[in-house]
mmCIF file as Biopython writes it, N, C-alpha, C and O atoms, coordinates in Angstrom:
data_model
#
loop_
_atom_site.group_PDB
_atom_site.id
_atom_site.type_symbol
_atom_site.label_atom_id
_atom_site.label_alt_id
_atom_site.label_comp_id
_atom_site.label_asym_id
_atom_site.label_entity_id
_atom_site.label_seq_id
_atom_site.pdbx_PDB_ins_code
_atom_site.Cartn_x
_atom_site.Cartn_y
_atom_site.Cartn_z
_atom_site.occupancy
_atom_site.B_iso_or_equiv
_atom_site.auth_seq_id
_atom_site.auth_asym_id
_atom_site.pdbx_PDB_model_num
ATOM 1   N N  . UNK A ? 1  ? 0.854   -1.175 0.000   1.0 0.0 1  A 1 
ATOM 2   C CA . UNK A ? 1  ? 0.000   0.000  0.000   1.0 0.0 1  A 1 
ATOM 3   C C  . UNK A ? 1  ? 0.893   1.228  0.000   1.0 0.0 1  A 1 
ATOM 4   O O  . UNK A ? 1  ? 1.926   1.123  0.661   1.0 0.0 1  A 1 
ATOM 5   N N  . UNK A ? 2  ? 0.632   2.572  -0.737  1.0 0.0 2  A 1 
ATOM 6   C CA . UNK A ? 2  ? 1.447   3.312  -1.118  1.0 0.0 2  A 1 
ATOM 7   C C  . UNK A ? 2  ? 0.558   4.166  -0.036  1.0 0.0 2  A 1 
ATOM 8   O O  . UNK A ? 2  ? -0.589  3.792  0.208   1.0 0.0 2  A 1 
ATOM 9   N N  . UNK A ? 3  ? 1.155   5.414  0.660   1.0 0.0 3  A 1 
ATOM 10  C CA . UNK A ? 3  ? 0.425   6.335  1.494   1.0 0.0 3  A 1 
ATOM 11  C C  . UNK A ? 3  ? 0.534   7.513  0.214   1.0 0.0 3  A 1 
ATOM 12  O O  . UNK A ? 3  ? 1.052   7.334  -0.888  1.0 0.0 3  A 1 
ATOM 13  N N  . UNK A ? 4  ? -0.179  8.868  0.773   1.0 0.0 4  A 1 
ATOM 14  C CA . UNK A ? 4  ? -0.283  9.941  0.176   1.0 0.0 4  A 1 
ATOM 15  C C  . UNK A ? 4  ? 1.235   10.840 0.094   1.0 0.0 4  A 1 
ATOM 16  O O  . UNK A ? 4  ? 2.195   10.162 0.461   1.0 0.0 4  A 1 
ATOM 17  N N  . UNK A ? 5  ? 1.509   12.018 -0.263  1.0 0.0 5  A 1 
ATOM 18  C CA . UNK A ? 5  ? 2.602   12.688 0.129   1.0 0.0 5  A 1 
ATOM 19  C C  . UNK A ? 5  ? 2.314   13.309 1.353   1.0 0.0 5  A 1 
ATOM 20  O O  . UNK A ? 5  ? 3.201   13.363 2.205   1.0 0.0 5  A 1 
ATOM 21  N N  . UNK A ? 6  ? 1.128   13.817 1.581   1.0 0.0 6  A 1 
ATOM 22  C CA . UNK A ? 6  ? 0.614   14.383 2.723   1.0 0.0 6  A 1 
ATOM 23  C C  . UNK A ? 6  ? 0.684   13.215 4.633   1.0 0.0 6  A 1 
ATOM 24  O O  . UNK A ? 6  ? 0.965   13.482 5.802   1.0 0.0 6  A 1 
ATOM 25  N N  . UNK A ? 7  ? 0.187   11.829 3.775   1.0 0.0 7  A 1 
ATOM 26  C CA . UNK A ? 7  ? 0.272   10.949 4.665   1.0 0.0 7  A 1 
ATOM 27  C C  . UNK A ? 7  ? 1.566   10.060 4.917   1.0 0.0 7  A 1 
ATOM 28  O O  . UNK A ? 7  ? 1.861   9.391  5.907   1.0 0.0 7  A 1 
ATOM 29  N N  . UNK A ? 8  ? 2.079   10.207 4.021   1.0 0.0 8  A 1 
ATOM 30  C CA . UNK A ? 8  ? 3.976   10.100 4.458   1.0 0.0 8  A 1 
ATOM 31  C C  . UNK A ? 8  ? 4.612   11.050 5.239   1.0 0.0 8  A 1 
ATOM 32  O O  . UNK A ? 8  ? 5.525   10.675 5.975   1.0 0.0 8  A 1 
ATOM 33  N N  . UNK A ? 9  ? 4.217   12.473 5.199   1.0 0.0 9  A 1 
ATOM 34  C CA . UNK A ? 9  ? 4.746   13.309 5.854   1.0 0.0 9  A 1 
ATOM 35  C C  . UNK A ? 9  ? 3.769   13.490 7.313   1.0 0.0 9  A 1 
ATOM 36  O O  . UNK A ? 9  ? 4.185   14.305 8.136   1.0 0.0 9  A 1 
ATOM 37  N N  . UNK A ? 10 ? 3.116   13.106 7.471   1.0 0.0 10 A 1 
ATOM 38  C CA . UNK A ? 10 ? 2.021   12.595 8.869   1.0 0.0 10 A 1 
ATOM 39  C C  . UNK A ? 10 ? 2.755   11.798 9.632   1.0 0.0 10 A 1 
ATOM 40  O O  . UNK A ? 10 ? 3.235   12.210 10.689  1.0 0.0 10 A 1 
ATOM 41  N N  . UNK A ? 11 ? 2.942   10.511 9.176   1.0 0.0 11 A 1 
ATOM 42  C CA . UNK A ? 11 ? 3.394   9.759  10.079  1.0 0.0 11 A 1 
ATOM 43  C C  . UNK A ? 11 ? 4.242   9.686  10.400  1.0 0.0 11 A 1 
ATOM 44  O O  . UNK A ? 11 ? 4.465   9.125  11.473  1.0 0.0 11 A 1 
ATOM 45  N N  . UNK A ? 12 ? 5.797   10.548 9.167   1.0 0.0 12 A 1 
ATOM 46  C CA . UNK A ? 12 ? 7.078   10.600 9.571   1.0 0.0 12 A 1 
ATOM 47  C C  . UNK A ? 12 ? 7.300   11.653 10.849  1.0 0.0 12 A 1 
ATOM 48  O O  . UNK A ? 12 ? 8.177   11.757 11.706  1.0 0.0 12 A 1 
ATOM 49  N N  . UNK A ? 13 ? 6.409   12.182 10.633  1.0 0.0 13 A 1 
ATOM 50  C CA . UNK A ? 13 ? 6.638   13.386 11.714  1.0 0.0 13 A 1 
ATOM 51  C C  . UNK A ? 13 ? 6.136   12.945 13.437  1.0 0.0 13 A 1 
ATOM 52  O O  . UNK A ? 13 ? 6.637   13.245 14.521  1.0 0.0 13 A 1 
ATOM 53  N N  . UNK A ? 14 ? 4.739   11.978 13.011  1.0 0.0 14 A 1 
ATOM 54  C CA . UNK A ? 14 ? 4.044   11.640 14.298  1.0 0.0 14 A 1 
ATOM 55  C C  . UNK A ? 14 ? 5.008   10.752 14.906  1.0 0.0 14 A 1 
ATOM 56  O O  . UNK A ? 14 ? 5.163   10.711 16.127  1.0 0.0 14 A 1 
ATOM 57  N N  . UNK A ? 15 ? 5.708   9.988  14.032  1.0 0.0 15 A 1 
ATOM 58  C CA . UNK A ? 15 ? 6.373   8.591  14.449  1.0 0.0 15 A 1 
ATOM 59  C C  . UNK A ? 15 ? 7.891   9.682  15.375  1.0 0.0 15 A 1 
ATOM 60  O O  . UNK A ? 15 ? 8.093   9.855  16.577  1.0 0.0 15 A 1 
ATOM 61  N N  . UNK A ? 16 ? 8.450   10.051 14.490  1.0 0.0 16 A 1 
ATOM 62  C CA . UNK A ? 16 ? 9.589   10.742 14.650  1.0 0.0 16 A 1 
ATOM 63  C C  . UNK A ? 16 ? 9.296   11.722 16.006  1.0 0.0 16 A 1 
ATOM 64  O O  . UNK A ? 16 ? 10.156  11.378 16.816  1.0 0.0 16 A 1 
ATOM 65  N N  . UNK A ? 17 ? 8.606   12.605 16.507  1.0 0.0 17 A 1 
ATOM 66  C CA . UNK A ? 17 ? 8.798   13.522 17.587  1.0 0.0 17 A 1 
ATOM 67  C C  . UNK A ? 17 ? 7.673   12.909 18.731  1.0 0.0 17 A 1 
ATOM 68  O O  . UNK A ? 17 ? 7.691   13.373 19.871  1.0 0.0 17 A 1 
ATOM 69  N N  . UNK A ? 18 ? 6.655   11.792 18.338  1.0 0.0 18 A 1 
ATOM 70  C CA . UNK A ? 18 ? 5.824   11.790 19.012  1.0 0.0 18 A 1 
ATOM 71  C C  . UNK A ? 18 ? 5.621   10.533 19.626  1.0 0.0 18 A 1 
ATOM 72  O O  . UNK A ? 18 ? 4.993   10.166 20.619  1.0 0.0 18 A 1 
ATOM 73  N N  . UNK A ? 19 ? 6.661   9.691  18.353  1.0 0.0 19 A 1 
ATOM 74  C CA . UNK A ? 19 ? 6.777   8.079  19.210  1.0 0.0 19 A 1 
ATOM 75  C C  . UNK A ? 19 ? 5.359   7.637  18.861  1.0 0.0 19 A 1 
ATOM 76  O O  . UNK A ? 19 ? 4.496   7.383  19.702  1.0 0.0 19 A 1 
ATOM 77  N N  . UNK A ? 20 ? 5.246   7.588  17.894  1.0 0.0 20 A 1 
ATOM 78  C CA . UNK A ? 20 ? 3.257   6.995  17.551  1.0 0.0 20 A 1 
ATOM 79  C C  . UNK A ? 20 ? 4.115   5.982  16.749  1.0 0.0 20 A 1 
ATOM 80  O O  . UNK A ? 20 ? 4.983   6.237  15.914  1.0 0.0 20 A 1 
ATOM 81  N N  . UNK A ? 21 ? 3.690   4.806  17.177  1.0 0.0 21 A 1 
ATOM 82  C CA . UNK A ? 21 ? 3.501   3.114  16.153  1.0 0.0 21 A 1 
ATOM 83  C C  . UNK A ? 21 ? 2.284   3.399  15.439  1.0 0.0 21 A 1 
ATOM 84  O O  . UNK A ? 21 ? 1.460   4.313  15.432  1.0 0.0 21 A 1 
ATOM 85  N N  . UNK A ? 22 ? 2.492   2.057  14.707  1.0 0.0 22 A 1 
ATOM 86  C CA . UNK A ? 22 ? 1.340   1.445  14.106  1.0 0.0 22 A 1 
ATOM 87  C C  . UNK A ? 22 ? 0.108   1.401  14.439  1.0 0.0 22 A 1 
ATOM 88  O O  . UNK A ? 22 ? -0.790  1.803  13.699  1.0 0.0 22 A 1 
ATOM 89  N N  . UNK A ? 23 ? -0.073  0.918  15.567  1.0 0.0 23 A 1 
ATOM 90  C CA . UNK A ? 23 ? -1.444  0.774  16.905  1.0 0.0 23 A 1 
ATOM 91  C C  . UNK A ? 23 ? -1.685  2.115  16.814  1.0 0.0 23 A 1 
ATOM 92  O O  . UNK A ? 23 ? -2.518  2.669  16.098  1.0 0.0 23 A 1 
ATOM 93  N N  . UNK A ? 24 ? -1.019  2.537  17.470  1.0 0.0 24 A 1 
ATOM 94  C CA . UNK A ? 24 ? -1.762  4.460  17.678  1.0 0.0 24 A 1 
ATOM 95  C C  . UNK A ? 24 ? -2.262  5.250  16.476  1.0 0.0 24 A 1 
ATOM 96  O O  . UNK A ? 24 ? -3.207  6.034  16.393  1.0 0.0 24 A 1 
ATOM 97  N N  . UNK A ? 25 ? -1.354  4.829  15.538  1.0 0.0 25 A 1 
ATOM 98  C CA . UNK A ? 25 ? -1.658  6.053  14.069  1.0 0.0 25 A 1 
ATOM 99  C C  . UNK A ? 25 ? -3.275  5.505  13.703  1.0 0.0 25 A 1 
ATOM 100 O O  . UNK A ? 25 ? -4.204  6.268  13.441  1.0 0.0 25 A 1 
ATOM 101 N N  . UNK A ? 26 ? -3.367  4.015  13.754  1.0 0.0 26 A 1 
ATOM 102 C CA . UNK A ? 26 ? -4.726  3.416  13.325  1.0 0.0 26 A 1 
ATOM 103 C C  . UNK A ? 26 ? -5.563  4.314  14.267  1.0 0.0 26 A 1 
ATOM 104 O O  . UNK A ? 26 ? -6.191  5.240  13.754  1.0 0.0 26 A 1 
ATOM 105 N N  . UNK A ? 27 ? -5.641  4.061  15.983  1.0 0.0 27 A 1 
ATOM 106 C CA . UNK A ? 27 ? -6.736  4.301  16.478  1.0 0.0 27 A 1 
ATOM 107 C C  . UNK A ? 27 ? -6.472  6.083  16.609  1.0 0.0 27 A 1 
ATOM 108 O O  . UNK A ? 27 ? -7.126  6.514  17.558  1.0 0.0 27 A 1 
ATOM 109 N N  . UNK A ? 28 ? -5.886  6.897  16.075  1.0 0.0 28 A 1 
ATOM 110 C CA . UNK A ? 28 ? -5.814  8.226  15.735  1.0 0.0 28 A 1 
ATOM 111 C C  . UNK A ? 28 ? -6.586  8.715  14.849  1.0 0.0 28 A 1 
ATOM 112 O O  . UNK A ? 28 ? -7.368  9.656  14.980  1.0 0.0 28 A 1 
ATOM 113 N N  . UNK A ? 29 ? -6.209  7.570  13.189  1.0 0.0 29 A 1 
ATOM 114 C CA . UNK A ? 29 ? -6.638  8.129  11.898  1.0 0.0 29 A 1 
ATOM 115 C C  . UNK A ? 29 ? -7.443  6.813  11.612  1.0 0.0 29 A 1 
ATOM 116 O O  . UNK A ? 29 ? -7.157  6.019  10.716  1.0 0.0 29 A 1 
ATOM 117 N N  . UNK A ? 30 ? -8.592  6.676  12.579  1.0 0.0 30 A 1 
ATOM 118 C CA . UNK A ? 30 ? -9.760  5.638  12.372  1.0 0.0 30 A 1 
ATOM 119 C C  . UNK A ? 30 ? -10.609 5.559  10.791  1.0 0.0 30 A 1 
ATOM 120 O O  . UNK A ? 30 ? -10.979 4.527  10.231  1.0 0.0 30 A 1 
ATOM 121 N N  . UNK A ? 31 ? -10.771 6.977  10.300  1.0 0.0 31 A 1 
ATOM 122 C CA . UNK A ? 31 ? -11.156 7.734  9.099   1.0 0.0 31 A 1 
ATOM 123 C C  . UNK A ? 31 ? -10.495 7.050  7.715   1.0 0.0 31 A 1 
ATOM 124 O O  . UNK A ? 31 ? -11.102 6.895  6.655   1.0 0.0 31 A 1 
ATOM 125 N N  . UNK A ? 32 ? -9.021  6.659  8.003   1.0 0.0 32 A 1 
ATOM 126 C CA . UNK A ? 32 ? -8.525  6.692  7.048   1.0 0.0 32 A 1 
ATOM 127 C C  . UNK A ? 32 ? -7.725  5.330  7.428   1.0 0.0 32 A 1 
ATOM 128 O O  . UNK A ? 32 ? -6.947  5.134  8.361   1.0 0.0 32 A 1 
ATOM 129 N N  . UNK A ? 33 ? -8.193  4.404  6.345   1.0 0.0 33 A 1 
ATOM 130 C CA . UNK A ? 33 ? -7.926  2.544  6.688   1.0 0.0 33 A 1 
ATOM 131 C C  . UNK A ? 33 ? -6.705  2.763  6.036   1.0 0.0 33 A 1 
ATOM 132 O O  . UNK A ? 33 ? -6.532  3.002  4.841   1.0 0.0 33 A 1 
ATOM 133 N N  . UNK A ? 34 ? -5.673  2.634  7.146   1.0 0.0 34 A 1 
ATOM 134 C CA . UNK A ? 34 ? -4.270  2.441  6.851   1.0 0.0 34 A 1 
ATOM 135 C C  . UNK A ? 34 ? -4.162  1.126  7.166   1.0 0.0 34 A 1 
ATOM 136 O O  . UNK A ? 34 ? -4.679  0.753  8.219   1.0 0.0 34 A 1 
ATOM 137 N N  . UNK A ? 35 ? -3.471  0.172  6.318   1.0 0.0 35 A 1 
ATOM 138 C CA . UNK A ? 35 ? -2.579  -0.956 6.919   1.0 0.0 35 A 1 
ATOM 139 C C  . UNK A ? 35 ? -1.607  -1.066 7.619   1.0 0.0 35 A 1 
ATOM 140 O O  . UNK A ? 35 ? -0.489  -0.571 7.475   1.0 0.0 35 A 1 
ATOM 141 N N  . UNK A ? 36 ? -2.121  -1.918 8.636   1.0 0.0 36 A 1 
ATOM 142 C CA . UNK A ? 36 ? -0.923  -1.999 9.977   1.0 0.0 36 A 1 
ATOM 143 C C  . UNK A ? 36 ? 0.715   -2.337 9.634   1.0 0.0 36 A 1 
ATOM 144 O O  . UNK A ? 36 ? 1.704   -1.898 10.221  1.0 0.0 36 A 1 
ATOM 145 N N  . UNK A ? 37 ? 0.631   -3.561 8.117   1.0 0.0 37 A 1 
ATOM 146 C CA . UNK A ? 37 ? 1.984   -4.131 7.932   1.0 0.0 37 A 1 
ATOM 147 C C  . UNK A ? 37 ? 2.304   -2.625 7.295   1.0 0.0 37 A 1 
ATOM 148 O O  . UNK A ? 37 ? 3.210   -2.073 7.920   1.0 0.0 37 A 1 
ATOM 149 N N  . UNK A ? 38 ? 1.759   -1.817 6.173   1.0 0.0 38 A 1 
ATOM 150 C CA . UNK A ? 38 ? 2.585   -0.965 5.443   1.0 0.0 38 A 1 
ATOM 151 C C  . UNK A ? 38 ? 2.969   0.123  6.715   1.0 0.0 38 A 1 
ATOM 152 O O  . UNK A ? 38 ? 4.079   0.651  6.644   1.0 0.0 38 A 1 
ATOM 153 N N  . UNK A ? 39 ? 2.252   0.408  7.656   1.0 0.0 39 A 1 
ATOM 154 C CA . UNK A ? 39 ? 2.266   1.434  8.667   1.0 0.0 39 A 1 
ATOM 155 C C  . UNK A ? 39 ? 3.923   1.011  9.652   1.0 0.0 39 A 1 
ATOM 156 O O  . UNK A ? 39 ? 4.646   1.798  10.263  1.0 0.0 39 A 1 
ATOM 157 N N  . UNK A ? 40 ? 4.093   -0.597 9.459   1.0 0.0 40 A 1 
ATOM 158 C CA . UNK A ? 40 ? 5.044   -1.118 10.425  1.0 0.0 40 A 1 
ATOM 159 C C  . UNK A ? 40 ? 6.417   -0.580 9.480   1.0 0.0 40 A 1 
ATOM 160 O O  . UNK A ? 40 ? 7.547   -0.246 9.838   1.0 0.0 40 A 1 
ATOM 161 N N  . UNK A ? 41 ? 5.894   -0.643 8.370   1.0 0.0 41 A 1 
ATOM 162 C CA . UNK A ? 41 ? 7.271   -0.970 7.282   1.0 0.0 41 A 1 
ATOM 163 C C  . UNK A ? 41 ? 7.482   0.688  6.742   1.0 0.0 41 A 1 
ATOM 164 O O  . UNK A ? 41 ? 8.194   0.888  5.758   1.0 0.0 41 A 1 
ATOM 165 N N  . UNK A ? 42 ? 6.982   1.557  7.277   1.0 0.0 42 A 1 
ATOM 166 C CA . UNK A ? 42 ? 7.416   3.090  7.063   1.0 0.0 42 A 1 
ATOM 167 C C  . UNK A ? 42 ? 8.280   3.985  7.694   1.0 0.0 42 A 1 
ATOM 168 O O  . UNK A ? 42 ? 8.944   4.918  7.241   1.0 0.0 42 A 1 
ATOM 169 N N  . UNK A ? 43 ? 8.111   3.380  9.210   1.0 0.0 43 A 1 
ATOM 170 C CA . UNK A ? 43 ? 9.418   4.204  9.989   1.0 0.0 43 A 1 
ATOM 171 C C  . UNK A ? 43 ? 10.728  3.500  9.755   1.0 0.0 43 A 1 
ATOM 172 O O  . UNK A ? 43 ? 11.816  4.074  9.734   1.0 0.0 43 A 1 
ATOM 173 N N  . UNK A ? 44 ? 10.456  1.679  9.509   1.0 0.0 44 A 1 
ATOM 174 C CA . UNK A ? 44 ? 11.820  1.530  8.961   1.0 0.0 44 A 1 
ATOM 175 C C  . UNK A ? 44 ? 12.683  1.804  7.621   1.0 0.0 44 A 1 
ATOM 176 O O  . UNK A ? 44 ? 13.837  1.665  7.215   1.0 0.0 44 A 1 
ATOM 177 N N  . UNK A ? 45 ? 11.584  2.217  7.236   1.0 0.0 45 A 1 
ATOM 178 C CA . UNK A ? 45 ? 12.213  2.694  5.494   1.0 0.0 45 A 1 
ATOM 179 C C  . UNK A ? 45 ? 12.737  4.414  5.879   1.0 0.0 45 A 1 
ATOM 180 O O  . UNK A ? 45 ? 13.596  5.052  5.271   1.0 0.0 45 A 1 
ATOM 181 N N  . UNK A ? 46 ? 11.848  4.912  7.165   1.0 0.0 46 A 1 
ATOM 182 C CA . UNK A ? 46 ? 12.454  6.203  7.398   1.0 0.0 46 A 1 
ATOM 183 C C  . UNK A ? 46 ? 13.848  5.689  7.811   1.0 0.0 46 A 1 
ATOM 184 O O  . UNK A ? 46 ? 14.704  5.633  6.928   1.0 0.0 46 A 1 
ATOM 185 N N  . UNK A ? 47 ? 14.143  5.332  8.990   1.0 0.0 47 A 1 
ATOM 186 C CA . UNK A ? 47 ? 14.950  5.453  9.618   1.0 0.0 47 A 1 
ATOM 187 C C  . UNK A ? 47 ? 16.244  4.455  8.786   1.0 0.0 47 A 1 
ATOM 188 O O  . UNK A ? 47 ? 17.288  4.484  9.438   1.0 0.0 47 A 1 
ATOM 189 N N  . UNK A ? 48 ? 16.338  3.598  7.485   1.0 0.0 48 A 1 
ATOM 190 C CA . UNK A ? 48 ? 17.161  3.428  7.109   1.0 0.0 48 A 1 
ATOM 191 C C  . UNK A ? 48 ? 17.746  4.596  6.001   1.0 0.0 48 A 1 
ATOM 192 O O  . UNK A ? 48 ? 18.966  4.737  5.916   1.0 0.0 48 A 1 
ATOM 193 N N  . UNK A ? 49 ? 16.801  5.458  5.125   1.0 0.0 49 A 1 
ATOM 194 C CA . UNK A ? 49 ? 17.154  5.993  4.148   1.0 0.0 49 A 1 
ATOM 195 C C  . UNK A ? 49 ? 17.001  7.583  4.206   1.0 0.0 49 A 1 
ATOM 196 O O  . UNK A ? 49 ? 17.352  8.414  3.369   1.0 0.0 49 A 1 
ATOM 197 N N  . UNK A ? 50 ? 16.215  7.804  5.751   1.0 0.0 50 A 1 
ATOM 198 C CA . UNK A ? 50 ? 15.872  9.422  6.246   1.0 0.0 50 A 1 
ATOM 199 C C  . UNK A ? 50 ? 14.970  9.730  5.109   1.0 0.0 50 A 1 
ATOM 200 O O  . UNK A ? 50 ? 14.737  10.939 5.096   1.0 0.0 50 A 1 
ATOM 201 N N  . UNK A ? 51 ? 14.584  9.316  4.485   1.0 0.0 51 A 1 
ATOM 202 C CA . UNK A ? 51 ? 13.277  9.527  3.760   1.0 0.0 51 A 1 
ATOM 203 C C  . UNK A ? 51 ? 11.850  9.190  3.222   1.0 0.0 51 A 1 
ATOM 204 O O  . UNK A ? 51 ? 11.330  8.677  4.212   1.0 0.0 51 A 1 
ATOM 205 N N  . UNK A ? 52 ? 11.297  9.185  2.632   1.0 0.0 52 A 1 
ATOM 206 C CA . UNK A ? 52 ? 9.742   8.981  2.551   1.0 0.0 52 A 1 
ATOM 207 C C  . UNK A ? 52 ? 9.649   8.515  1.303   1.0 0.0 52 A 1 
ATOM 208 O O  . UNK A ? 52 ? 8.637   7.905  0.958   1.0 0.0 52 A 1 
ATOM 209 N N  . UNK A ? 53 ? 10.998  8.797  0.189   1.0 0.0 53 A 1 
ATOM 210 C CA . UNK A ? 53 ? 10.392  8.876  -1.393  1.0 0.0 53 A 1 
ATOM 211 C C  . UNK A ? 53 ? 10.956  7.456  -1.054  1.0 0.0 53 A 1 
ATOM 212 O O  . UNK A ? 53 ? 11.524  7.088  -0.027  1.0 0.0 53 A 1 
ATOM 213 N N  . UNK A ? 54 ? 10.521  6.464  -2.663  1.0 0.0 54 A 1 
ATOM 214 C CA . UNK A ? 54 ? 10.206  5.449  -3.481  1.0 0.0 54 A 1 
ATOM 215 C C  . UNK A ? 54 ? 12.153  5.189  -3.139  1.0 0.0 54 A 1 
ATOM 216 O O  . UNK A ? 54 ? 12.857  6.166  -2.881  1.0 0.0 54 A 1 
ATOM 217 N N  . UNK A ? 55 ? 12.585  4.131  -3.189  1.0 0.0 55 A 1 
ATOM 218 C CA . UNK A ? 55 ? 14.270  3.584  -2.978  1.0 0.0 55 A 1 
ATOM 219 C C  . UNK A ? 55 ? 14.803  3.419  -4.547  1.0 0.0 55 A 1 
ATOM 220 O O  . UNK A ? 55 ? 14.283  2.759  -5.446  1.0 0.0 55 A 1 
ATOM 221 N N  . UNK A ? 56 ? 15.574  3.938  -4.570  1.0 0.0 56 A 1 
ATOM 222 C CA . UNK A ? 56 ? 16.265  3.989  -6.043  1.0 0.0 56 A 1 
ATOM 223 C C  . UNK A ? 56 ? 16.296  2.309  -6.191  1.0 0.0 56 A 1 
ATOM 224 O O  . UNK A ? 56 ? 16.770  1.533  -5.362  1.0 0.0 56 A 1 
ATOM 225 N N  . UNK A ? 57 ? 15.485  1.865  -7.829  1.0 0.0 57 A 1 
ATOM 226 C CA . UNK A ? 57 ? 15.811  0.326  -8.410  1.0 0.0 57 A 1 
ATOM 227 C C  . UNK A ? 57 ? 14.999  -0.301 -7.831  1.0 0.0 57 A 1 
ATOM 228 O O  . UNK A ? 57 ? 14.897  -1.516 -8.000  1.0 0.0 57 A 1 
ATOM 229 N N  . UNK A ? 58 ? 14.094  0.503  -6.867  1.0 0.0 58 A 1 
ATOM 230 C CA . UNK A ? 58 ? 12.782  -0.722 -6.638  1.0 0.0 58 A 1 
ATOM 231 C C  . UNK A ? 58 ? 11.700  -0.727 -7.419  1.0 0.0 58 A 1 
ATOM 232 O O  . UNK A ? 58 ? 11.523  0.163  -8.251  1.0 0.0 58 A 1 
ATOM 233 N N  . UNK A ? 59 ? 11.042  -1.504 -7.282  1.0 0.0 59 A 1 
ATOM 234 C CA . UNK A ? 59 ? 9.957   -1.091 -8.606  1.0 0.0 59 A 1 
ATOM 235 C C  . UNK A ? 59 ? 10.004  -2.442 -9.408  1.0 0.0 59 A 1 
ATOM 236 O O  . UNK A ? 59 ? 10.772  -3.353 -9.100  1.0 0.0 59 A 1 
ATOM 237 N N  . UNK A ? 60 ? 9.317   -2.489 -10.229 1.0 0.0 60 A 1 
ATOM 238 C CA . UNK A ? 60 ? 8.974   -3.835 -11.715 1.0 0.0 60 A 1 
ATOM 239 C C  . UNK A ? 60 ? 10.368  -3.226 -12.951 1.0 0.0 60 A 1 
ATOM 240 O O  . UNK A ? 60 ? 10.354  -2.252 -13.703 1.0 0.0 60 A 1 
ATOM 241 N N  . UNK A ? 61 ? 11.130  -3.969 -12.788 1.0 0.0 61 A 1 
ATOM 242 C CA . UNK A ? 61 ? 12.559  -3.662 -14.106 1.0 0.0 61 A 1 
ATOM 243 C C  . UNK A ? 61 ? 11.398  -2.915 -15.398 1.0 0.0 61 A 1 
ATOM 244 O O  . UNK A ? 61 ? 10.203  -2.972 -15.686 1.0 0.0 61 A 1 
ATOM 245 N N  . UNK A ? 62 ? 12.554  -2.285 -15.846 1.0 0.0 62 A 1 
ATOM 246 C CA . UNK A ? 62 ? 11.925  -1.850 -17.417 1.0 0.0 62 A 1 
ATOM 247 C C  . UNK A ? 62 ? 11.990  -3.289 -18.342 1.0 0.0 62 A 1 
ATOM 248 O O  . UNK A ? 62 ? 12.742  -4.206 -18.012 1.0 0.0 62 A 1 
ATOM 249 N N  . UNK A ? 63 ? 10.952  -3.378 -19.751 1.0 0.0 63 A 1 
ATOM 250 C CA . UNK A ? 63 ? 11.384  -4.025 -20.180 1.0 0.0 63 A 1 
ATOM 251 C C  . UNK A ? 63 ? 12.233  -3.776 -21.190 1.0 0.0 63 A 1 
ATOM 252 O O  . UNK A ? 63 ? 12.320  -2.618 -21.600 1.0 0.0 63 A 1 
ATOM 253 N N  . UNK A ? 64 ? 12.887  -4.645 -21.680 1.0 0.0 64 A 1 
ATOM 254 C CA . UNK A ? 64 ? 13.603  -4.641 -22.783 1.0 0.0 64 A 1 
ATOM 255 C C  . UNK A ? 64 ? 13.456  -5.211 -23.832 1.0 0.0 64 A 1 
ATOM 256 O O  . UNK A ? 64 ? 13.460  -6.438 -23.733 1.0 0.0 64 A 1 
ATOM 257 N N  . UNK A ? 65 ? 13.284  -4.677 -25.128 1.0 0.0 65 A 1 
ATOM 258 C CA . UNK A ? 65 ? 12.986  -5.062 -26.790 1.0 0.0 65 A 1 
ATOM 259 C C  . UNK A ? 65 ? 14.000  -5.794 -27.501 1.0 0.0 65 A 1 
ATOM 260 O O  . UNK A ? 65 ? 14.893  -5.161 -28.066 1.0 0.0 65 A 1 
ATOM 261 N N  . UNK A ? 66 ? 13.975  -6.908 -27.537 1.0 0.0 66 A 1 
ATOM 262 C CA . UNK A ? 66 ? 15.182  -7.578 -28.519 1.0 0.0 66 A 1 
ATOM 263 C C  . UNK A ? 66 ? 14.521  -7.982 -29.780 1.0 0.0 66 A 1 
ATOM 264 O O  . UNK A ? 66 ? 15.177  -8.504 -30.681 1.0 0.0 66 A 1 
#
């Protein structure tokens, strides 16, 4: 599940100064059905790469025409 730009920058911030997990952001943003695994797997993508955008080379390869 991909979040918004708005909702990447939500949780990096809630997670980061406010110490909000997974559990909390759900029963916070009841409104808005976030998944718990993608919610688990966002502060560690923060905290390995300090950022929010997409990881260089991830993704489906291009194809190639022979």
């Amino acid at each position: 599940m991909s979040f918004s730009d708005e909702g990447n920058a939500l949780i990096k911030n809630l997670h980061q100064y406010k110490e909000y997990g997974s559990q909390r952001l759900m029963m916070e943003f009841v409104e808005i059905k976030w998944n718990k695994r993608a919610l688990n797997s966002l502060p560690r993508k923060i905290r390995e790469t300090k950022s929010t955008d997409r990881r260089h080379g991830s993704g489906r390869p291009e194809a190639h025409a022979y």
